[in-house]
N, C-alpha and C positions, 0 to 999 in steps of 0.2 A: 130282326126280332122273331119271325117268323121259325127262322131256324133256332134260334134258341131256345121257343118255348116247343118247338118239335124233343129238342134235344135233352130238354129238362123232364118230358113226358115220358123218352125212350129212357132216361134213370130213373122212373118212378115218382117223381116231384109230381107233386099239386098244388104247388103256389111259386109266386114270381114275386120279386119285391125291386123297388128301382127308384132312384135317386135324382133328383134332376134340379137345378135352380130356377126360379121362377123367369129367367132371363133369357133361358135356353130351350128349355122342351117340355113343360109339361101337356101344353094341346095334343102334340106328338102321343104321349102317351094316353093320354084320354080317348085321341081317336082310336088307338087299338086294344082298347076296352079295361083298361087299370084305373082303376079308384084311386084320389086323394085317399091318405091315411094319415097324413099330419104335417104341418110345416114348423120351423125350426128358421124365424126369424134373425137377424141381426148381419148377414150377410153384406158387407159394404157395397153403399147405393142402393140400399133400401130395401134388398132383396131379400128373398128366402130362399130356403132348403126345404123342397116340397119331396116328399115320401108317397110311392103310389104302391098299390098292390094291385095282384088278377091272380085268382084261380084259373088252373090249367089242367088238363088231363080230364082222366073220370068223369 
C-alpha cells in the first residue's frame, strides 16, 4: 500500500479510494489511515461492501 500511495503521489493524485468486504479487511485499512465512506449491504452471509477513502499527497 505504501508503494501505491507513493506512486499515486509521483502522478499527482490526492485521494485514494478502496473497496473491501466486511469479512476480509477493513481494520487493514483503518489502521493505515482511510476512512469508512459507506457500506453497500446485501452481500450473502450477511456481509457488506465497505468503501474507505484517505487523502494522499500535498
Amino acid at each position: 500500500m505504501r508503494a501505491a500511495e507513493e506512486e499515486g503521489v509521483r502522478r499527482g493524485c490526492t485521494d485514494m479510494t478502496v473497496s473491501t468486504y466486511t469479512f476480509q479487511a477493513p481494520g487493514f485499512y483503518r489502521k493505515l489511515g482511510f476512512r469508512e465512506t459507506g457500506r453497500t449491504p446485501g452481500v450473502p452471509g450477511g456481509h457488506a461492501d465497505v468503501s474507505f477513502h484517505k487523502t494522499i499527497g500535498g
